[in-house]
C-alpha positions as CSV (number, residue, x, y, z in Angstrom):
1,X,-65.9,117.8,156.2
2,X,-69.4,117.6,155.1
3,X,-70.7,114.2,154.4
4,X,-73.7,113.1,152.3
5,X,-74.7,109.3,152.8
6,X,-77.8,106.7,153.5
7,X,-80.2,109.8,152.5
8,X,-78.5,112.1,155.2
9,X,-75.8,114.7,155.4
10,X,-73.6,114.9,158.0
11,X,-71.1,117.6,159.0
12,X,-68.0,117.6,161.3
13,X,-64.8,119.3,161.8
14,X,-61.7,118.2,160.4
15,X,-61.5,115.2,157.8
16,X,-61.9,111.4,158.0
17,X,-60.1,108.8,156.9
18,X,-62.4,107.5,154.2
19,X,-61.1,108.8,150.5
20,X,-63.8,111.3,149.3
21,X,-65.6,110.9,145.6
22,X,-65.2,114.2,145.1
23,X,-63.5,117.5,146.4
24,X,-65.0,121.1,146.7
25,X,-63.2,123.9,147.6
26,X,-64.6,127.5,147.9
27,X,-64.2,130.1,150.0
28,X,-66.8,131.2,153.1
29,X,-68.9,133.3,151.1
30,X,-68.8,131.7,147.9
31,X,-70.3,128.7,149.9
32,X,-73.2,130.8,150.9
33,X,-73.7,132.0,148.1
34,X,-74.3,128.4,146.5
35,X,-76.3,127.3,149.0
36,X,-78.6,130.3,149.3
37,X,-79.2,130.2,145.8
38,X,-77.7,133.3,145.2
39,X,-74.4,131.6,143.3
40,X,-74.2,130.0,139.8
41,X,-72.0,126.7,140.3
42,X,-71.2,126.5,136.9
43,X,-69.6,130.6,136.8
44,X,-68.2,129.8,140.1
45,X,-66.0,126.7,138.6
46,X,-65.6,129.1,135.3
47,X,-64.4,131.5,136.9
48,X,-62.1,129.5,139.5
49,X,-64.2,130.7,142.3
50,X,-65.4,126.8,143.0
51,X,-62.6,124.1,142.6
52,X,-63.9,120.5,141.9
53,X,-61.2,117.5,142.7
54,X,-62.5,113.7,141.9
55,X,-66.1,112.9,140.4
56,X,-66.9,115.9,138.9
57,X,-70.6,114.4,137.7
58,X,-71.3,113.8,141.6
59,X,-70.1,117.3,142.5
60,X,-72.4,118.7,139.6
61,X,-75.5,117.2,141.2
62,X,-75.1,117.9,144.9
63,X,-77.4,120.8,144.9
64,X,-79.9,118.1,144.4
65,X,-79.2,117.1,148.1
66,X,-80.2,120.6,150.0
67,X,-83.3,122.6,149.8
68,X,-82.3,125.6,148.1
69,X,-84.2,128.7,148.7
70,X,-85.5,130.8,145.3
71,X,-83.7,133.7,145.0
């Protein structure tokens, strides 16, 4: 579970019991993919690659969150 709150994100194994905003699922190497800048979210979710559950306006700004190197 990755968790983004108070202007920090937090990551642990397994899930809590608080009900997420929103949902991402994605394989391993689709993940780094987004995150190294080497992935386009929007073809990802297109293309079925990324799955979005909940608020899909939060899940379309979290790359705002992480310093994403230029590709």
């Amino acid at each position: 579970e990755t968790a983004i709150a108070d202007g920090a994100c937090r990551v642990t194994a397994g899930r809590s019991d608080a009900e997420p905003r929103t949902t991402l699922v994605m394989a391993d190497a689709e993940f780094l993919k987004l995150v190294s800048g080497n992935g386009n979210p929007v073809t990802m979710f297109m293309t079925r690659k990324l799955k979005v559950a909940g608020d899909v306006g939060l899940a379309s700004g979290l790359t705002r969150y992480f310093d994403i190197p230029k590709a």
